[in-house]
KOLZA-955309 format. One record per residue (C-alpha): z, x, y; residue number from 1. Coordinates in steps of 0.5 Angstrom, whole numbers, plus 500, padded with zeros to 3 digits. Layout:
<atoms>
((Z,X,Y),NUM)
...
</atoms>
This chain:
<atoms>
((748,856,142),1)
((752,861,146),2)
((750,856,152),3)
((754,850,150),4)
((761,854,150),5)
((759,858,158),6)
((760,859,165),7)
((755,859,168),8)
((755,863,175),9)
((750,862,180),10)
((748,868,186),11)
((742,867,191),12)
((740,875,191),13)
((737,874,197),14)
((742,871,201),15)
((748,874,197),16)
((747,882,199),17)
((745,881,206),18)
((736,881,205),19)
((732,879,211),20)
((729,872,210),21)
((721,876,211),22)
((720,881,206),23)
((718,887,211),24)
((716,890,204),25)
((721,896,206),26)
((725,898,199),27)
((733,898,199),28)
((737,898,193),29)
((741,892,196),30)
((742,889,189),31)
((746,895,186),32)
((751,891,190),33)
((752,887,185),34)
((756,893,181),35)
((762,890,185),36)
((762,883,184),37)
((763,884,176),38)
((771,885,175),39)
((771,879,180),40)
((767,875,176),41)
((771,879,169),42)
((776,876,172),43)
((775,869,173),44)
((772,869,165),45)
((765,867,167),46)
((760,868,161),47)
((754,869,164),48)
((750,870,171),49)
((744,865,173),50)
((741,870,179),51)
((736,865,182),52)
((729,869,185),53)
((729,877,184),54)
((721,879,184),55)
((717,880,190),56)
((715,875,194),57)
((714,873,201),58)
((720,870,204),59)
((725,865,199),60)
((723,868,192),61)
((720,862,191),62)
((714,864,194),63)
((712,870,189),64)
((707,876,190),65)
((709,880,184),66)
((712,877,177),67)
((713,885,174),68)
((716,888,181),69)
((724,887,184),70)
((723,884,190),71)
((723,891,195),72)
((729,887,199),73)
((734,888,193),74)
((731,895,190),75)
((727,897,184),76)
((726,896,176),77)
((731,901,175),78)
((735,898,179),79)
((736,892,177),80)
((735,894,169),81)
((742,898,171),82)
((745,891,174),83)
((743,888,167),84)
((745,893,163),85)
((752,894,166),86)
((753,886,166),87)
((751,886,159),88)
((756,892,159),89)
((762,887,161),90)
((760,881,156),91)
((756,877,161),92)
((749,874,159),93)
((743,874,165),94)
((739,868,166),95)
((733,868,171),96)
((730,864,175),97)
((723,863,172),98)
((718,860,178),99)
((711,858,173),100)
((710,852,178),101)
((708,855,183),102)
((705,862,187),103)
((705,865,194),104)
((699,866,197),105)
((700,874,196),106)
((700,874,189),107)
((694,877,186),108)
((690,872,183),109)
((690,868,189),110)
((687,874,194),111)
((682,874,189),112)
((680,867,190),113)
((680,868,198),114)
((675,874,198),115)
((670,871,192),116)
((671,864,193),117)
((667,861,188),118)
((664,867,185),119)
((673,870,183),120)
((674,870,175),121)
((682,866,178),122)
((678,860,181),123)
((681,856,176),124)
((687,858,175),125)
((689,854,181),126)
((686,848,184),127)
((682,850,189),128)
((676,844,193),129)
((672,849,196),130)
((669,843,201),131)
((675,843,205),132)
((679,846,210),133)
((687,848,211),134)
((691,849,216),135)
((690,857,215),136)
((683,856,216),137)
((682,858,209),138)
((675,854,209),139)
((678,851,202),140)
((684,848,200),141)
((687,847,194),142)
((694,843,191),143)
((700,846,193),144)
((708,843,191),145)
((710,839,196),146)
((706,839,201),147)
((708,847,203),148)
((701,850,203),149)
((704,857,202),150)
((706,854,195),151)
((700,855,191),152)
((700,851,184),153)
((698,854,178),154)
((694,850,173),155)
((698,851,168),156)
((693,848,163),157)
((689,855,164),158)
((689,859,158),159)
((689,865,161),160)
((694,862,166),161)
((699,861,160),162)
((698,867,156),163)
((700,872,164),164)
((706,867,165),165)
((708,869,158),166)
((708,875,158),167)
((711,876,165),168)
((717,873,161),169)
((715,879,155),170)
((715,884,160),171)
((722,881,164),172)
((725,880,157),173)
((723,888,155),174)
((725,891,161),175)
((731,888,163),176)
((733,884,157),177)
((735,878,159),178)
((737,871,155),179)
((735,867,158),180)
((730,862,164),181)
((732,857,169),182)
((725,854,170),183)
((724,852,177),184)
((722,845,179),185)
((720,844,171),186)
((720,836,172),187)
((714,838,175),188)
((711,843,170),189)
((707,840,164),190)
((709,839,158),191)
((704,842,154),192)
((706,849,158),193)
((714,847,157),194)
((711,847,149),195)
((708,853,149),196)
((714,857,152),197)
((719,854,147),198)
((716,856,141),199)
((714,863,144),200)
((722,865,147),201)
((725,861,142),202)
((720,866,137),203)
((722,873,141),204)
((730,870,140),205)
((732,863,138),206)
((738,864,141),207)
((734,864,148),208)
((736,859,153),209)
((732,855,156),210)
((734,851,163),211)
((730,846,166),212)
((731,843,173),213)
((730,836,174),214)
((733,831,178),215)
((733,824,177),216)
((729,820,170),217)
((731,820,163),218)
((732,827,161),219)
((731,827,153),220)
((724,827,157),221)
((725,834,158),222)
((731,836,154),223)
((729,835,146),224)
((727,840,140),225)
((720,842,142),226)
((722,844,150),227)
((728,845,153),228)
((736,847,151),229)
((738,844,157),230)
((737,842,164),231)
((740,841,171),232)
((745,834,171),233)
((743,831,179),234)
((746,825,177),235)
((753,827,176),236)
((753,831,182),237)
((752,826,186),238)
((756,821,182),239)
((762,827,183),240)
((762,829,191),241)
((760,821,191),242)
((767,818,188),243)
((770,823,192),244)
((768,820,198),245)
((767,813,198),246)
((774,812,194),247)
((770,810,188),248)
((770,813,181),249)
((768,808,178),250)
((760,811,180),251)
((762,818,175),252)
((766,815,169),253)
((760,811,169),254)
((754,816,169),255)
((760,819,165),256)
((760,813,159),257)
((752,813,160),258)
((751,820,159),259)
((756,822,153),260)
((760,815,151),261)
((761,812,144),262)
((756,807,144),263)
((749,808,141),264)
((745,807,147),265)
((748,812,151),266)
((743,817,152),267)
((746,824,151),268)
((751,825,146),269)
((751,832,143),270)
((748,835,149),271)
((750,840,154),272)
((746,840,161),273)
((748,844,166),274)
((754,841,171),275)
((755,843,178),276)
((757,840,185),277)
((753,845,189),278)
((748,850,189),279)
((743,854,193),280)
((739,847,194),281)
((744,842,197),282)
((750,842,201),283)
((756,847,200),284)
((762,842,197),285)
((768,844,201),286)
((763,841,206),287)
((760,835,203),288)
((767,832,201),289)
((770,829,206),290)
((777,831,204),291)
((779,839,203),292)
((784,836,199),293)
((780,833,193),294)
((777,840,192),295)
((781,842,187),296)
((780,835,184),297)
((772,836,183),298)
((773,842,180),299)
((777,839,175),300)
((773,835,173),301)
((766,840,173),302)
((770,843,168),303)
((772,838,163),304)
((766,833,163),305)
((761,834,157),306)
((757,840,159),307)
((755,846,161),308)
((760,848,168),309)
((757,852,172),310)
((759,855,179),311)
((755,858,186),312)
((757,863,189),313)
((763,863,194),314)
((765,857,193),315)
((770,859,189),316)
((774,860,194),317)
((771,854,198),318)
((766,857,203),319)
((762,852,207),320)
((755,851,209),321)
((752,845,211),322)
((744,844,209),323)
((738,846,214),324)
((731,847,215),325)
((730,853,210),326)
((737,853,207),327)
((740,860,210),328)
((747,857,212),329)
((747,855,204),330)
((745,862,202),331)
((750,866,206),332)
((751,874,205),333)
((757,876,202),334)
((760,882,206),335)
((767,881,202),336)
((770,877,195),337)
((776,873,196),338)
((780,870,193),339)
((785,864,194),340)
((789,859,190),341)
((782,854,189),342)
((780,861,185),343)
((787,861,181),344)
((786,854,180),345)
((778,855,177),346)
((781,861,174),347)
((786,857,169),348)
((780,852,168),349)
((776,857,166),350)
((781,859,161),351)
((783,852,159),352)
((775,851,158),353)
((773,857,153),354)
((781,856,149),355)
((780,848,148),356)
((774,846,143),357)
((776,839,145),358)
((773,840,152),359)
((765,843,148),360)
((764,837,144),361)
((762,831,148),362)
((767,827,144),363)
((768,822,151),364)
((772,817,152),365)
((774,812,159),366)
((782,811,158),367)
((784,808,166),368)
((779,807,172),369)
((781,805,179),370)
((777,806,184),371)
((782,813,186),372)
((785,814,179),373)
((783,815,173),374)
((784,818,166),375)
((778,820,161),376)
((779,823,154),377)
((776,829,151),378)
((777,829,144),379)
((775,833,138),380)
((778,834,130),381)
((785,840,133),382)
((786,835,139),383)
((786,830,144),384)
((785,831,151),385)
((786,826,157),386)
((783,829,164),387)
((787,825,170),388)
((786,825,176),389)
((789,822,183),390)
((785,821,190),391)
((791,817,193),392)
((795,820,198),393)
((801,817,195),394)
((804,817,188),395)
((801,812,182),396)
((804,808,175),397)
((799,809,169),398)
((801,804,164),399)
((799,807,158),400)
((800,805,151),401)
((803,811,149),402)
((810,814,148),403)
((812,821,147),404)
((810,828,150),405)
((804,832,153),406)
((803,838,154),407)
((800,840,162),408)
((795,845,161),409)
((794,847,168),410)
((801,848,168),411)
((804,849,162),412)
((809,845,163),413)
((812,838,159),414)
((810,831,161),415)
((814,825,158),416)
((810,819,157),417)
((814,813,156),418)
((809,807,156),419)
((808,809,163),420)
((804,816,166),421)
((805,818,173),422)
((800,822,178),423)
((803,825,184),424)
((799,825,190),425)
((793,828,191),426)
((793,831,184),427)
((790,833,177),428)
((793,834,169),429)
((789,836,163),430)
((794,833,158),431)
((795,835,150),432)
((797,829,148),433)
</atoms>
């Protein structure tokens, strides 16, 4: 699938062009920014955009009004149908975040309910209890996600409720001819829904990609032929900033091995889930490391483990956001593009990532681990190559039982390997061995 060989890059419209956090409902055309990012997203080869909410809705797009309207913050249809077009212009897919957990208490079918109570014809398209109160003093309740009463959960064992949502995902895919769905908080959407939008996205295209977001748990629950393509790795990224900053990689290589290794009971070879070290829900990277130094090393390692690599907006150039009450500092606007020697170093594994088929086959193995240092191999049928990696501030000696030379991929430069490897301080090589 076209996925399995991507770079993802995710934006937070919202945040990235600049809009108020409550929608004042007033239209400006904000997302036609995005016309500016593409040669800086061409340049650093990224294949396809995962725009996190776009349509109407009260205040963090995740509280939505209007499934078929682009929120009035950012613009119109025709604006965003013009973004898309000249985004597939360019080679680069779009992936949209599909919200179906949840509604905001201004979307349609909810008002209805608020004005007829038991006599609206959407009562049961939510789970509403008549018989009580809320803190909106709605003289009903109803359930919601996570305790957030503005979130209103859809009942999506409804017919008519499935069947709208599809042909949301109808309409998105007609107008602005997308490729595919991030599917918020999926870990939480029934799995005879997750069944139905399968069989129909996959029915309107096979090659539609489906993204779950899932946390923690076994993700064959999710991620299997009758659901889902892929989902969001939570346990590498915490394993990845964690080693960093505790000084111990055996935490990733471990959750590496379990994930991808040889043995039979690992859970996911041949899979490809989504890989990140930041995104619009937790604390930026530059600021969760501990060391800025290690940066450059995370990447590396984002970039050449098994799976989809998967980028936030800004971090490329190492901007810092620390996680706050409703997550503005993690979803900044972006008056201008930067550019700086993380984004080189990006730019080369990017390019390393699309040239190398040993880093798409999930062929995984552990070479040399210490708690600072460490080597794995990503190999397939052409190549072999091992990822290293040094934390220490000063040089290391790798015995290794191999002799001969390697080629240094991010630097193109040769490496005599005579039973011993050398790692420089602070450092990361991708090896062609």
């Amino acid at each position: 699938m076209w996925s399995d060989r991507s770079v993802f890059y995710q934006i937070y419209p919202l945040g990235a062009f600049g809009c108020s956090f409550e929608n004042d409902f007033q239209s400006e055309s904000r997302i036609l920014r995005m016309k500016d990012w593409i040669p800086h997203l061409k340049k650093l080869g990224v294949d396809c955009i995962l725009f996190n909410p776009v349509f109407e809705s009260h205040t963090h797009g995740y509280d939505t009004i209007d499934y078929k309207k682009l929120d009035s913050r950012l613009g119109t249809n025709e604006d965003f149908t013009s973004i898309c077009r000249l985004l597939h212009e360019n080679g680069i897919r779009v992936v949209l975040d599909g919200v179906f957990n949840h509604v905001g208490r201004g979307f349609f079918a909810f008002q209805d309910v608020l004005m007829n109570r038991e006599n609206s014809s959407y009562k049961d398209w939510f789970y509403i209890n008549f018989w009580e109160n809320n803190n909106y003093d709605d003289h009903l309740n109803y359930q919601n996600w996570e305790g957030n009463n503005n979130l209103v959960k859809l009942n999506l064992q409804n017919y008519e409720v499935v069947q709208y949502l599809l042909d949301v995902i109808s309409f998105w895919r007609n107008e602005f001819q997308i490729d595919g769905l991030r599917l918020d908080v999926a870990y939480c959407l029934d799995r005879e829904f997750l069944k139905t939008l399968h069989r129909t996205c996959k029915e309107i295209d096979p090659s539609f990609f489906l993204l779950g977001e899932t946390l923690h748990g076994d993700y064959n629950q999710w991620v299997n032929a009758e659901m889902l393509d892929s989902c969001t790795n939570y346990e590498c990224y915490k394993g990845l900033y964690s080693s960093f900053n505790s000084a111990n990689l055996f935490e990733i290589l471990h959750s590496l091995h379990r994930q991808f290794g040889k043995d039979n009971w690992c859970l996911y070879r041949g899979k490809h889930l989504l890989s990140f070290v930041d995104n619009h829900d937790v604390e930026r990277i530059a600021s969760q490391l501990v060391h800025k130094e290690h940066l450059s090393l995370i990447y590396t390692m984002l970039f050449t483990m098994p799976g989809i690599p998967c980028l936030y907006y800004g971090s490329e150039w190492g901007i810092e956001g620390k996680k706050n009450w409703n997550d503005t500092e993690l979803r900044p606007e972006i008056s201008h593009l930067e550019w700086n020697a993380l984004t080189d170093h990006i730019q080369k594994l990017i390019s390393i990532k699309h040239e190398h088929d040993a880093l798409h086959q999930c062929d995984y193995q552990q070479i040399y681990l210490t708690n600072t240092a460490c080597i794995y191999q990503m190999k397939s049928e052409k190549e072999t190559l091992w990822i290293c990696i040094n934390m220490n501030p000063d040089n290391v000696e790798v015995p290794i039982d191999y002799r001969g030379q390697a080629n240094n991929l991010l630097t193109q430069s040769q490496v005599d390997i005579n039973g011993v490897l050398y790692l420089e301080p602070n450092s990361s090589m991708i090896l062609q061995i």
